[in-house]
HTML snippet that shows the backbone in 3Dmol.js (N, CA, C, O; Angstrom):
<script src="https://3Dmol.org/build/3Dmol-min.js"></script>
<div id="view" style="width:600px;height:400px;position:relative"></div>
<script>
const pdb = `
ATOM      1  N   UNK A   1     169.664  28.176 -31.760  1.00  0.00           N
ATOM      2  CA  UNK A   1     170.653  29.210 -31.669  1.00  0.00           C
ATOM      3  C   UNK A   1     170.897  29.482 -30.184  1.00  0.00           C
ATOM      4  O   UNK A   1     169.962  29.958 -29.541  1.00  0.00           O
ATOM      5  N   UNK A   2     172.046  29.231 -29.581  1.00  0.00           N
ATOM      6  CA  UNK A   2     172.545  29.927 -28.460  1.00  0.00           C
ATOM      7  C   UNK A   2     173.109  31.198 -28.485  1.00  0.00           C
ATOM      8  O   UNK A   2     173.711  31.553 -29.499  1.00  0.00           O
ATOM      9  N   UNK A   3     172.999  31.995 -27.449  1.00  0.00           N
ATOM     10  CA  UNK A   3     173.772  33.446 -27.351  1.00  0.00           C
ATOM     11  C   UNK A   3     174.122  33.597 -26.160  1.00  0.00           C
ATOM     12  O   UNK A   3     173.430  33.171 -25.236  1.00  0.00           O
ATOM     13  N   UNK A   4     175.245  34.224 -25.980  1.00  0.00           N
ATOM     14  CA  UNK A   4     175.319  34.834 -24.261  1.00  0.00           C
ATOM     15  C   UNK A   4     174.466  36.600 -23.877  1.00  0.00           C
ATOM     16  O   UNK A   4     174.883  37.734 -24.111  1.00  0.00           O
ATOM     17  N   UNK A   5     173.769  36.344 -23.524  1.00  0.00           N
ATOM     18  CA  UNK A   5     173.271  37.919 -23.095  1.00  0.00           C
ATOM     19  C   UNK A   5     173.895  38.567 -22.508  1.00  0.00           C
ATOM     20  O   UNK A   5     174.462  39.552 -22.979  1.00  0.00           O
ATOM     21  N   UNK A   6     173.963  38.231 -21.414  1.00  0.00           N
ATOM     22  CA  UNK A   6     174.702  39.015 -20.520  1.00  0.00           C
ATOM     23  C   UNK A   6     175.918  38.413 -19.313  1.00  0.00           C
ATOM     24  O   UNK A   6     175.621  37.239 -19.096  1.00  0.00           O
ATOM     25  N   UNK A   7     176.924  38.738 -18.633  1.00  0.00           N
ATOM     26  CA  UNK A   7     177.770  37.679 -17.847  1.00  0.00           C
ATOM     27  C   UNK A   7     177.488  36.399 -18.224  1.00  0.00           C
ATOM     28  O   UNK A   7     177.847  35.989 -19.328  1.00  0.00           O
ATOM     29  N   UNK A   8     176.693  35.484 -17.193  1.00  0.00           N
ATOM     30  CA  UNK A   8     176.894  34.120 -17.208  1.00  0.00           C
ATOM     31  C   UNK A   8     175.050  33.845 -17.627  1.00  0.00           C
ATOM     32  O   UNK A   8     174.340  32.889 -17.316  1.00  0.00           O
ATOM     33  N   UNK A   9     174.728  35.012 -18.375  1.00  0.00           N
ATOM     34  CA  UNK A   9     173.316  34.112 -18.891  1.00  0.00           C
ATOM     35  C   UNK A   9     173.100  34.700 -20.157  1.00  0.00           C
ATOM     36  O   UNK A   9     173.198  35.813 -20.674  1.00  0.00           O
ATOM     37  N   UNK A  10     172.618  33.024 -20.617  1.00  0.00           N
ATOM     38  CA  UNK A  10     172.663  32.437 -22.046  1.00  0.00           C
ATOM     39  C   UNK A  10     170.952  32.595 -22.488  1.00  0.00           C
ATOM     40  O   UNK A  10     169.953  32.840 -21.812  1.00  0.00           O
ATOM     41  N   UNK A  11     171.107  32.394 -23.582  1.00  0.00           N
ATOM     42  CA  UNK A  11     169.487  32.457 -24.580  1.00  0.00           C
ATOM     43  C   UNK A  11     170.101  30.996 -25.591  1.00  0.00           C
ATOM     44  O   UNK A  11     171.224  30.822 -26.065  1.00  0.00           O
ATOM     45  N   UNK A  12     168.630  29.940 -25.675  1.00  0.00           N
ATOM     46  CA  UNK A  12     168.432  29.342 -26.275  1.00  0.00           C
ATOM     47  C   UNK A  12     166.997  29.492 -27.015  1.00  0.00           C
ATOM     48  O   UNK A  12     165.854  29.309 -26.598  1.00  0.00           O
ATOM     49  N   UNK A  13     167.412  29.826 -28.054  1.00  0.00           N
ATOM     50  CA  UNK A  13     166.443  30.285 -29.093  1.00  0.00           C
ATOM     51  C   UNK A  13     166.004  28.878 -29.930  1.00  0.00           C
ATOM     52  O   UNK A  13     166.877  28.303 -30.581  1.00  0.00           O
ATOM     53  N   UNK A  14     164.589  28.327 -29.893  1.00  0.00           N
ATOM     54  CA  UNK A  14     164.216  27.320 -30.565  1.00  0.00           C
ATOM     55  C   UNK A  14     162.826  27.783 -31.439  1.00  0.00           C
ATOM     56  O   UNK A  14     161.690  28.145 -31.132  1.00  0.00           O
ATOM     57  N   UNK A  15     163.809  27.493 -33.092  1.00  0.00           N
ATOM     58  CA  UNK A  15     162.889  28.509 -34.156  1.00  0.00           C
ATOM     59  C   UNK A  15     161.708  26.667 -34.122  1.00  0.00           C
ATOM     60  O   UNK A  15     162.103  25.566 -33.739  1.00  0.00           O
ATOM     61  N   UNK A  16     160.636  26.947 -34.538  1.00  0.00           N
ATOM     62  CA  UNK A  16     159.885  26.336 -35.074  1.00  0.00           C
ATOM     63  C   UNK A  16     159.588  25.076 -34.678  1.00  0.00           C
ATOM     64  O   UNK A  16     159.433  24.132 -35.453  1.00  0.00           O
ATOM     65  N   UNK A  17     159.461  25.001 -32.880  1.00  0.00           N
ATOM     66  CA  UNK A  17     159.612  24.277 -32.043  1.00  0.00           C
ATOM     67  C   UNK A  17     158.361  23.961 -31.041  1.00  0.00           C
ATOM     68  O   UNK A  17     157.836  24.997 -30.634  1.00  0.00           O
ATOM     69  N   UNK A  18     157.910  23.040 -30.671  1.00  0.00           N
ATOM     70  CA  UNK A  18     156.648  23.031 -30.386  1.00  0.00           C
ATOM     71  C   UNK A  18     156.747  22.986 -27.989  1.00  0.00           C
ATOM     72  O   UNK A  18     157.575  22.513 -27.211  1.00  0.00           O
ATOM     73  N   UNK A  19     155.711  23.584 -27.834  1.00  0.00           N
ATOM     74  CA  UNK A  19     155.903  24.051 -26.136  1.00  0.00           C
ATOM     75  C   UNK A  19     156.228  22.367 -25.640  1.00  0.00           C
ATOM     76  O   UNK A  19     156.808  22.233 -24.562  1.00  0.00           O
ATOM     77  N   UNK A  20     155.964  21.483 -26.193  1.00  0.00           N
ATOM     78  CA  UNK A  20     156.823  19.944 -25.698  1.00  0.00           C
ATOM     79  C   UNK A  20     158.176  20.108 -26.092  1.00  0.00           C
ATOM     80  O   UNK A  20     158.685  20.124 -24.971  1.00  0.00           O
ATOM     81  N   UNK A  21     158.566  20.163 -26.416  1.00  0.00           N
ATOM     82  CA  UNK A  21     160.255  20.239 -27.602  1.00  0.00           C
ATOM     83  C   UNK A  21     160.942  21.178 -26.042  1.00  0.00           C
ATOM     84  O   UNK A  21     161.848  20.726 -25.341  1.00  0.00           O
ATOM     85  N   UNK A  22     160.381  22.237 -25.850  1.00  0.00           N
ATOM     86  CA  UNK A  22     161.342  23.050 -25.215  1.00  0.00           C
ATOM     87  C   UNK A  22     160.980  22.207 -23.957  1.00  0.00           C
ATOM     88  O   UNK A  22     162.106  21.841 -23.619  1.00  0.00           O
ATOM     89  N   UNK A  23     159.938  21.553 -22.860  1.00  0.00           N
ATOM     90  CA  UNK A  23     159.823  21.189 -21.546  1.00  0.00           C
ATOM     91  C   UNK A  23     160.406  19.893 -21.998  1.00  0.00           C
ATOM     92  O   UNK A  23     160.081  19.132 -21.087  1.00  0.00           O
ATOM     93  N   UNK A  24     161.206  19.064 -23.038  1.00  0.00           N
ATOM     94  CA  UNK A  24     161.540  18.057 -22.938  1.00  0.00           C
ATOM     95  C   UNK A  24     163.201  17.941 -22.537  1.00  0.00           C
ATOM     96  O   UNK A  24     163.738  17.149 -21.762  1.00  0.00           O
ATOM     97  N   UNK A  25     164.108  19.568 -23.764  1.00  0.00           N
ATOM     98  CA  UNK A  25     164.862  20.005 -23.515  1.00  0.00           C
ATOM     99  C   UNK A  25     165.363  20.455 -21.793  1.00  0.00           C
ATOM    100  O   UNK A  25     166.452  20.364 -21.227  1.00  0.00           O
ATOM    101  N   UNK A  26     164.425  20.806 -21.470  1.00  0.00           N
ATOM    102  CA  UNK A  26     164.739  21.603 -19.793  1.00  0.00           C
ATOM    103  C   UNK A  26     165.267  20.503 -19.454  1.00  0.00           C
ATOM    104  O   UNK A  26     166.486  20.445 -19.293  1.00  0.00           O
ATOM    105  N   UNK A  27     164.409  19.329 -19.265  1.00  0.00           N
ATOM    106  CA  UNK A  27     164.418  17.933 -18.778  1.00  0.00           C
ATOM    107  C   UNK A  27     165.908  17.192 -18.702  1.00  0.00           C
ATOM    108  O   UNK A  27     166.682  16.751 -17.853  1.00  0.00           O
ATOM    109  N   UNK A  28     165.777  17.376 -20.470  1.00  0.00           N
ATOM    110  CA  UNK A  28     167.461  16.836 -20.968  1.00  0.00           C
ATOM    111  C   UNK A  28     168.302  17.367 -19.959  1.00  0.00           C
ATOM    112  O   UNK A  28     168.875  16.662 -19.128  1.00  0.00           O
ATOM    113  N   UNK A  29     168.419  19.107 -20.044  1.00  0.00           N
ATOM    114  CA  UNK A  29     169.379  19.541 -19.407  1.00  0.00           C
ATOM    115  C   UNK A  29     169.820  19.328 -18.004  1.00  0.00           C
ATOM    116  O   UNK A  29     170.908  19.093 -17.478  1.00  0.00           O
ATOM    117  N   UNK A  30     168.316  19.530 -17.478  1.00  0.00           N
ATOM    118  CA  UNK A  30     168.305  19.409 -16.262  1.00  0.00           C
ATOM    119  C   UNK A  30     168.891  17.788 -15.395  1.00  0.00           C
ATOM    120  O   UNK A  30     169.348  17.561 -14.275  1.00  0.00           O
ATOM    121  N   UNK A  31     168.609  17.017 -16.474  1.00  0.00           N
ATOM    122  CA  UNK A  31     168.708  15.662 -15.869  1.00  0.00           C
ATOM    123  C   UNK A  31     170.576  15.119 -16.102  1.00  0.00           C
ATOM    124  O   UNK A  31     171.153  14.143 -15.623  1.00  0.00           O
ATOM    125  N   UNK A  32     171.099  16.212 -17.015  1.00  0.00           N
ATOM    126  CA  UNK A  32     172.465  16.061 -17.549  1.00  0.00           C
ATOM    127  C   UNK A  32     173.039  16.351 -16.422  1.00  0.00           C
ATOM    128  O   UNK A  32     173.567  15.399 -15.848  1.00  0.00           O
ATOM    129  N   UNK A  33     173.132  17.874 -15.680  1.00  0.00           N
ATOM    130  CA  UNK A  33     173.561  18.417 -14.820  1.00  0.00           C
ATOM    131  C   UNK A  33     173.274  17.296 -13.107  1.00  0.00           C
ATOM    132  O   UNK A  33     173.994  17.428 -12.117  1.00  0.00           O
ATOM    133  N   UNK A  34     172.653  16.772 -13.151  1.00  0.00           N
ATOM    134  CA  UNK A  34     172.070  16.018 -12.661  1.00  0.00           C
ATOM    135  C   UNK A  34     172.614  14.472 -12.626  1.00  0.00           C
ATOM    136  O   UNK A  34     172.894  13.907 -11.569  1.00  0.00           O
ATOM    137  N   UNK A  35     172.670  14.166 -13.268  1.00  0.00           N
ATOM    138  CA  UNK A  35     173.822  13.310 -13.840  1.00  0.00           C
ATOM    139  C   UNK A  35     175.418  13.316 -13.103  1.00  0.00           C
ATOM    140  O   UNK A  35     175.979  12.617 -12.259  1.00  0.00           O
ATOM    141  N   UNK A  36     175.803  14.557 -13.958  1.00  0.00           N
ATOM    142  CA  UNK A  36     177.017  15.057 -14.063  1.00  0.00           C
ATOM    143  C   UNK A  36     177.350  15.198 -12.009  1.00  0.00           C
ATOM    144  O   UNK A  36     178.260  14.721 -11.331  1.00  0.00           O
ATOM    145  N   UNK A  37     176.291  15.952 -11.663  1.00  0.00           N
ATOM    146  CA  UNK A  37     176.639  16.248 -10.004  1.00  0.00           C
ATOM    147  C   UNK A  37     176.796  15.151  -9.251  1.00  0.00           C
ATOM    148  O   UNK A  37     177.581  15.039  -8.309  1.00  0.00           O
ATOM    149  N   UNK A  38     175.960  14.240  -9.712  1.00  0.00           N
ATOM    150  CA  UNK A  38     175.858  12.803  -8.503  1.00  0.00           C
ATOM    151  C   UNK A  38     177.079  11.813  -8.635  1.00  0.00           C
ATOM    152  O   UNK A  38     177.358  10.947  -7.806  1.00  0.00           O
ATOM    153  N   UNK A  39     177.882  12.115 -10.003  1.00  0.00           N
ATOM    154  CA  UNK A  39     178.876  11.226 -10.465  1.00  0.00           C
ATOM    155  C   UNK A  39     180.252  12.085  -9.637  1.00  0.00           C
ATOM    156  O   UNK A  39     181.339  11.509  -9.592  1.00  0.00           O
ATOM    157  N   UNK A  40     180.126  13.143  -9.160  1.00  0.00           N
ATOM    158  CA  UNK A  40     181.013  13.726  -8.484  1.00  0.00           C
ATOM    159  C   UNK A  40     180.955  15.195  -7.448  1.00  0.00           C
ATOM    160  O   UNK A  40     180.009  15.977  -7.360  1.00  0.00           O
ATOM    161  N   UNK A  41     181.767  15.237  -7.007  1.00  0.00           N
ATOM    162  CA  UNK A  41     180.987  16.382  -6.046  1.00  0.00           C
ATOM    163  C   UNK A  41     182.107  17.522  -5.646  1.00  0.00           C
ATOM    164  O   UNK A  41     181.921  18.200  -4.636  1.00  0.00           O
ATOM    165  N   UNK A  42     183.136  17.693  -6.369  1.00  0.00           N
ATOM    166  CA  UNK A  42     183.801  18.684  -6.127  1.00  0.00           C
ATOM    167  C   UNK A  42     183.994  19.979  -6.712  1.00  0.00           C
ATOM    168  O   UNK A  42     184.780  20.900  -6.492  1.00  0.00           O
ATOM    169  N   UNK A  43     183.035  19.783  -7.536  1.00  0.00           N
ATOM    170  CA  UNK A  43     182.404  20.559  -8.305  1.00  0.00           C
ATOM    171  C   UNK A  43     181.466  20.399  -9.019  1.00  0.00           C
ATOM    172  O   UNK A  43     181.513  20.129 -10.219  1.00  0.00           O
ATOM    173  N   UNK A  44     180.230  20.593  -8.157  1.00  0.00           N
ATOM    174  CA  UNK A  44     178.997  20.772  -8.768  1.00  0.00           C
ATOM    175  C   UNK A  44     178.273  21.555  -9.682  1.00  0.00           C
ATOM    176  O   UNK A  44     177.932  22.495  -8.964  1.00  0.00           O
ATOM    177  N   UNK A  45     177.819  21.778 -10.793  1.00  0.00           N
ATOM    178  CA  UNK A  45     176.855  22.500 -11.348  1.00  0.00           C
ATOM    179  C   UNK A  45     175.601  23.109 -10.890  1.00  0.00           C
ATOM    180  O   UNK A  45     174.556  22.496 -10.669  1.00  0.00           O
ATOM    181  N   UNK A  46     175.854  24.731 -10.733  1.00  0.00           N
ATOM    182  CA  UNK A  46     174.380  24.953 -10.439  1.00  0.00           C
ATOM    183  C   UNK A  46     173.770  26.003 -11.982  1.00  0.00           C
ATOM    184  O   UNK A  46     174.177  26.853 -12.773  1.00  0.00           O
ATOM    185  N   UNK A  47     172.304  25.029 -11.581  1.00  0.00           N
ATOM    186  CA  UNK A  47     172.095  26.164 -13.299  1.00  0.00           C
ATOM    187  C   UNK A  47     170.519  26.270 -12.672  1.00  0.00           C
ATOM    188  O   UNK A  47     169.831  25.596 -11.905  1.00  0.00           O
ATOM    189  N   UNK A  48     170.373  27.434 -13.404  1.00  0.00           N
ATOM    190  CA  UNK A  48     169.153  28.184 -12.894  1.00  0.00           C
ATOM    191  C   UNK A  48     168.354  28.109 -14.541  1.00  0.00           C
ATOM    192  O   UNK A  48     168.935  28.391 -15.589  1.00  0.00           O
ATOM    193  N   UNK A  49     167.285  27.776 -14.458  1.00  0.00           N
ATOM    194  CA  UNK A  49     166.418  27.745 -15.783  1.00  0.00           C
ATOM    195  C   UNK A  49     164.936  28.669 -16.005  1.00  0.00           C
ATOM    196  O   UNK A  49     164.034  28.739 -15.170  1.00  0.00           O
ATOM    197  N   UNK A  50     164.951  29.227 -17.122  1.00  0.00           N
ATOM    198  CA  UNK A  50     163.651  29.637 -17.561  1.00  0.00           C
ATOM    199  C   UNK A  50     163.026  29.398 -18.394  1.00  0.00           C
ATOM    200  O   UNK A  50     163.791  29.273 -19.351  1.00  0.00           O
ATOM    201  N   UNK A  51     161.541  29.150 -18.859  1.00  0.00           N
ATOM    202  CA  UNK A  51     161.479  28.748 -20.386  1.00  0.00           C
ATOM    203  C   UNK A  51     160.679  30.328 -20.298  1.00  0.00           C
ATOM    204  O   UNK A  51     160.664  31.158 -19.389  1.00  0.00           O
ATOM    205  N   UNK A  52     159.849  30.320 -22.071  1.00  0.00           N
ATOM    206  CA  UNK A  52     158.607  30.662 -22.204  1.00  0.00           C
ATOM    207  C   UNK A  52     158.453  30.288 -23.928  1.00  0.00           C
ATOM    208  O   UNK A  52     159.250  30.221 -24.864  1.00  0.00           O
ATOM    209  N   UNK A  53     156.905  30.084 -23.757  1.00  0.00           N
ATOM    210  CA  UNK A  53     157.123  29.520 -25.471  1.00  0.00           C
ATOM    211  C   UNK A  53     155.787  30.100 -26.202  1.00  0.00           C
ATOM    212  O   UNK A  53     154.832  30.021 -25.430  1.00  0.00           O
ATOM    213  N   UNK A  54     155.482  30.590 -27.311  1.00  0.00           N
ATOM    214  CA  UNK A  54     154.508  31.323 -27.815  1.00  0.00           C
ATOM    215  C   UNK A  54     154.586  30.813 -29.091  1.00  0.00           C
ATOM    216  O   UNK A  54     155.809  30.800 -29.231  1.00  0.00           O
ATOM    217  N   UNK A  55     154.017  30.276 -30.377  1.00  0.00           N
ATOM    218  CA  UNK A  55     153.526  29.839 -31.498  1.00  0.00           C
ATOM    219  C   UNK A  55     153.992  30.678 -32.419  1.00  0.00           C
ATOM    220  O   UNK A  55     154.837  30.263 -33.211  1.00  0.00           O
ATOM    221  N   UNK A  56     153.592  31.837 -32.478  1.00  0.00           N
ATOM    222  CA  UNK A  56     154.426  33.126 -33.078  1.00  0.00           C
ATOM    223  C   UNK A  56     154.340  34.007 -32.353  1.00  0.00           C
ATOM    224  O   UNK A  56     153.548  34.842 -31.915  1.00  0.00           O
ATOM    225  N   UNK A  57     155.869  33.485 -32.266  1.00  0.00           N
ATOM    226  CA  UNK A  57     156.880  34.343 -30.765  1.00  0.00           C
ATOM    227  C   UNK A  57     157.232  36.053 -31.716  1.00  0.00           C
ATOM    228  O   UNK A  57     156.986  37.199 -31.342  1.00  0.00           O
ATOM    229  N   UNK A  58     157.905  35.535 -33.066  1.00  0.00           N
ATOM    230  CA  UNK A  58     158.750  36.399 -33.656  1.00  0.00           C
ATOM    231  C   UNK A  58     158.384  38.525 -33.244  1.00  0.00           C
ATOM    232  O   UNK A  58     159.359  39.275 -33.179  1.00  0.00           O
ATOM    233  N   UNK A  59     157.026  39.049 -33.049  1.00  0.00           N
ATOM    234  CA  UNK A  59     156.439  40.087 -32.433  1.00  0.00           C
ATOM    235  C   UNK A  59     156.439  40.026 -30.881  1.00  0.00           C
ATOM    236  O   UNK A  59     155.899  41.021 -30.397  1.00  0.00           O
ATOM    237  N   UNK A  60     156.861  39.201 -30.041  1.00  0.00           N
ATOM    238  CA  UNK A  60     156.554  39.216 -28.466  1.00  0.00           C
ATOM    239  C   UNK A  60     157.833  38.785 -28.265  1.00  0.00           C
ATOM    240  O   UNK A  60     157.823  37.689 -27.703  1.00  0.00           O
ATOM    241  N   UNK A  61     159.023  39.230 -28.512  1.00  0.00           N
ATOM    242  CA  UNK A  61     160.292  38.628 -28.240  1.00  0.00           C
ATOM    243  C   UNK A  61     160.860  39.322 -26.841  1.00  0.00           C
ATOM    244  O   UNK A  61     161.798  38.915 -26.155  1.00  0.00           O
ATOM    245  N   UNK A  62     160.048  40.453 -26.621  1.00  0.00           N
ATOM    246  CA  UNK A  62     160.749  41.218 -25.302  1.00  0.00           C
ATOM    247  C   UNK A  62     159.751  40.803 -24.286  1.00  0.00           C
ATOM    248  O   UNK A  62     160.076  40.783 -23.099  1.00  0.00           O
ATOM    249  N   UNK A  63     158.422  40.433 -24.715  1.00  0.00           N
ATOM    250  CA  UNK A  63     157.589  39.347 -23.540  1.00  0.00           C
ATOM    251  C   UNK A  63     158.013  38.049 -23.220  1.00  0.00           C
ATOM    252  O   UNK A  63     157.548  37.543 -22.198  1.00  0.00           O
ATOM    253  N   UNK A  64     158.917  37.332 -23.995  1.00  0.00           N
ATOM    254  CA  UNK A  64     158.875  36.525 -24.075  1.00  0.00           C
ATOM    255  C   UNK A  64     160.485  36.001 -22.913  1.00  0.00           C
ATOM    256  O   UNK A  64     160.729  34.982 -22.267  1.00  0.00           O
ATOM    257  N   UNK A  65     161.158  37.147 -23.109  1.00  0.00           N
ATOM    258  CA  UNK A  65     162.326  37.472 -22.590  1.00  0.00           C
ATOM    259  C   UNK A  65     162.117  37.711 -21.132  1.00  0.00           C
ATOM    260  O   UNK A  65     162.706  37.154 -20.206  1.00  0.00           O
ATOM    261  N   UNK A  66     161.412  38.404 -21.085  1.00  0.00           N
ATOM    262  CA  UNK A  66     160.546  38.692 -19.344  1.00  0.00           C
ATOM    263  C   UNK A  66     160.189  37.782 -18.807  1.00  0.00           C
ATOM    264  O   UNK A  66     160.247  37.732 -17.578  1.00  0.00           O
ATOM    265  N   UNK A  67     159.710  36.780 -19.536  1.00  0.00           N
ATOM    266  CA  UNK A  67     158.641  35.383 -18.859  1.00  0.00           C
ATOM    267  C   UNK A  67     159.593  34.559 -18.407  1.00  0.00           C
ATOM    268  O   UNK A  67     159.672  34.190 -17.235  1.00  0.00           O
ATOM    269  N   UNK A  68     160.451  34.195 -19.425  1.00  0.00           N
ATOM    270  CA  UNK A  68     161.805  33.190 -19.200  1.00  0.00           C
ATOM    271  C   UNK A  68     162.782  33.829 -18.218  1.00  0.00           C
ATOM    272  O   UNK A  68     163.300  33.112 -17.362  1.00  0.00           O
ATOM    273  N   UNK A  69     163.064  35.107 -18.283  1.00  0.00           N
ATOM    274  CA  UNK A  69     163.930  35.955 -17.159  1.00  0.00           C
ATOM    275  C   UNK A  69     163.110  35.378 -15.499  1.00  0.00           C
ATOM    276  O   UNK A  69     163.607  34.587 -14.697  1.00  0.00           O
ATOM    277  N   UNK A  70     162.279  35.812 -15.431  1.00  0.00           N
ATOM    278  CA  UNK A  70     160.990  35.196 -14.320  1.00  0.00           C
ATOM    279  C   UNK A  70     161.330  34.624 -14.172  1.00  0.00           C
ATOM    280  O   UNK A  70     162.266  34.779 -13.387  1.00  0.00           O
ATOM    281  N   UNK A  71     161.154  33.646 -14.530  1.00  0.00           N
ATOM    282  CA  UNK A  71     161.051  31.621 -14.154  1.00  0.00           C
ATOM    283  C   UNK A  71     162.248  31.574 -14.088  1.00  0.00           C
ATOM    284  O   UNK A  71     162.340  30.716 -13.210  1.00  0.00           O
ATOM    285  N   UNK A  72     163.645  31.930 -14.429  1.00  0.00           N
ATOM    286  CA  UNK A  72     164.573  31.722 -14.217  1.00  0.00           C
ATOM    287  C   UNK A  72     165.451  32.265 -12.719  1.00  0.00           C
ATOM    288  O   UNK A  72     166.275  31.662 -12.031  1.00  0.00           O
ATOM    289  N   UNK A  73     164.942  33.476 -12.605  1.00  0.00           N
ATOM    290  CA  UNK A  73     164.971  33.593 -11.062  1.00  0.00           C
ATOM    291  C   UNK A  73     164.223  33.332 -10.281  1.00  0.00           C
ATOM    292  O   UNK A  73     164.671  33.413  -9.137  1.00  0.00           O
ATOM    293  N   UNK A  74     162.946  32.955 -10.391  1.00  0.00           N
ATOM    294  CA  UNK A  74     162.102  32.286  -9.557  1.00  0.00           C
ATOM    295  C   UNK A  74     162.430  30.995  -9.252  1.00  0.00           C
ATOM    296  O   UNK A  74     161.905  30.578  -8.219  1.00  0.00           O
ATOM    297  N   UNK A  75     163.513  29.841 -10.145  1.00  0.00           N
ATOM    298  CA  UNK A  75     164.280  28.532  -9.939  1.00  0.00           C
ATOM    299  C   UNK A  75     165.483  28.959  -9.360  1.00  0.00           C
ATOM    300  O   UNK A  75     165.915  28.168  -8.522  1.00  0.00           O
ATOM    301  N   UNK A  76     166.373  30.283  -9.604  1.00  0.00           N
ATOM    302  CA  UNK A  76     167.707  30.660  -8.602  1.00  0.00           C
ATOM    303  C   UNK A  76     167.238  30.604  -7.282  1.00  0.00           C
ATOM    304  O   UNK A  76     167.961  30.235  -6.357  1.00  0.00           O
ATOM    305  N   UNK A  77     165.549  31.101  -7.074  1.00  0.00           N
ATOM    306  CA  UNK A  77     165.601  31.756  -5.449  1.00  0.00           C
ATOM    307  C   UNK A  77     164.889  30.660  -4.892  1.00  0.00           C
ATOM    308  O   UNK A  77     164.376  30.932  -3.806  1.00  0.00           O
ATOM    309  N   UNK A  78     164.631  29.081  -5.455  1.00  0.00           N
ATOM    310  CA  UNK A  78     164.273  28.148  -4.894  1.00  0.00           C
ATOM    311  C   UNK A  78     165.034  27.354  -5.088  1.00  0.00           C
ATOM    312  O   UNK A  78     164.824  26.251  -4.583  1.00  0.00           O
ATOM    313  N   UNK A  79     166.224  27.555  -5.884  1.00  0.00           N
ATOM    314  CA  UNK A  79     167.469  26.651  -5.332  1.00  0.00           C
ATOM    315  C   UNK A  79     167.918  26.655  -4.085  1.00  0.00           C
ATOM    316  O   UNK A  79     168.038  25.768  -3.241  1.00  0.00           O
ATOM    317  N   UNK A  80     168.285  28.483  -4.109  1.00  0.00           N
ATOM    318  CA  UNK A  80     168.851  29.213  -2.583  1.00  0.00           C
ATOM    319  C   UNK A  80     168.226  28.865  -1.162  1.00  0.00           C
ATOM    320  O   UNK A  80     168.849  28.998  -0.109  1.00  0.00           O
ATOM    321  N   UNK A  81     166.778  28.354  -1.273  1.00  0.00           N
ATOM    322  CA  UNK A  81     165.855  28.230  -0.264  1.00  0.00           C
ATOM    323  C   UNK A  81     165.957  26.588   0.363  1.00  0.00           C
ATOM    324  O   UNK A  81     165.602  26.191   1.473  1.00  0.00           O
ATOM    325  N   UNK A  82     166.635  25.728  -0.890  1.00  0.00           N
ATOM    326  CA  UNK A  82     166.708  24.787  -0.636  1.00  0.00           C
ATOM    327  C   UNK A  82     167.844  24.354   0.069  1.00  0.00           C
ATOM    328  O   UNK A  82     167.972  23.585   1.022  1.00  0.00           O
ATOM    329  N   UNK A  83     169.062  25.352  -0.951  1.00  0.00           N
ATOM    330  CA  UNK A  83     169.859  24.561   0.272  1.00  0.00           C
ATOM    331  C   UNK A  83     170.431  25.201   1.325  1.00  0.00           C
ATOM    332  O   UNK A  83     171.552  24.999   1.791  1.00  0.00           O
ATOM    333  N   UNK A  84     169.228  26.343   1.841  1.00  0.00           N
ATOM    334  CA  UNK A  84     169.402  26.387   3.394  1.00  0.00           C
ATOM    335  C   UNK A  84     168.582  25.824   4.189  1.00  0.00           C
ATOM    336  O   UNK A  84     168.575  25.962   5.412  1.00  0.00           O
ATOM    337  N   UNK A  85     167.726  25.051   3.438  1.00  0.00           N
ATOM    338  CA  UNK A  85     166.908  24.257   4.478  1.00  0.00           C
ATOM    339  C   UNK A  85     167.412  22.271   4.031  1.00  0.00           C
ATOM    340  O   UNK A  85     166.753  21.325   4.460  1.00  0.00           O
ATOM    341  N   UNK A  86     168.370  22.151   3.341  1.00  0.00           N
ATOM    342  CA  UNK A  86     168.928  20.832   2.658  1.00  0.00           C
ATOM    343  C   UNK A  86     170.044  20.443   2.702  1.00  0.00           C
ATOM    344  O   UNK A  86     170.292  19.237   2.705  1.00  0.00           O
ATOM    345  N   UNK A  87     171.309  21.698   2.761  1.00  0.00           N
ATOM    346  CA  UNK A  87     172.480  21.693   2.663  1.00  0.00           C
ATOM    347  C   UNK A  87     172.482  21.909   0.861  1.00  0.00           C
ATOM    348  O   UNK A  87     171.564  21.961   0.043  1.00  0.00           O
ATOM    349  N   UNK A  88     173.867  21.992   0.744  1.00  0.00           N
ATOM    350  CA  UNK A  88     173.784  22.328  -0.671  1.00  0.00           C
ATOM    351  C   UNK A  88     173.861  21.268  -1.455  1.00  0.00           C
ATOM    352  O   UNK A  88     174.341  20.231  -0.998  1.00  0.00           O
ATOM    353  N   UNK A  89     173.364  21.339  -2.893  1.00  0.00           N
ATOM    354  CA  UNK A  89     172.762  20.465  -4.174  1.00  0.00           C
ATOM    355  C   UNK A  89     173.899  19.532  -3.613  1.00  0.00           C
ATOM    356  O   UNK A  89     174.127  18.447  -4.148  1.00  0.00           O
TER     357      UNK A  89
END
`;
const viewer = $3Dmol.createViewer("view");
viewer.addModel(pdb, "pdb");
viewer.setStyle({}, {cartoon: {color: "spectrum"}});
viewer.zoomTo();
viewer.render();
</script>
């Protein structure tokens, strides 16, 4: 299940999914965007990612929201770091 939360950030909800399933997904995505940038450059993709994954999540859904919120700006503010010390993506 996808949702938009809020402006430009999304929730991917994976029911009954094992903590490989979702770090394989990041991968996918990450390697799409990735893909997609090197094949052209006048418009690049920047995407900022978070996971978090718990066994039975369904009671820790607002921990779980926090963890992935985290990691997801903790990858915005080491994008930002990069490309002032890289130039941009």
């Amino acid at each position: 299940m996808v949702a938009r939360i809020s402006g430009d950030e999304f929730v991917l909800l994976m029911i009954d999914a094992t903590e490989s399933a979702v770090d394989d997904l990041i991968i996918q995505i990450t390697s799409t965007i990735d893909d997609y940038n090197n094949r052209q450059n006048e418009r690049p993709i920047q995407l900022s990612l978070g996971s978090a994954y718990h066994s039975h999540s369904l009671r820790q859904m607002t921990q779980l929201f926090a963890q992935a919120d985290a990691q997801m700006y903790a990858d915005k503010s080491e994008r930002k770091r990069a490309e002032r010390s890289f130039g941009a993506y």
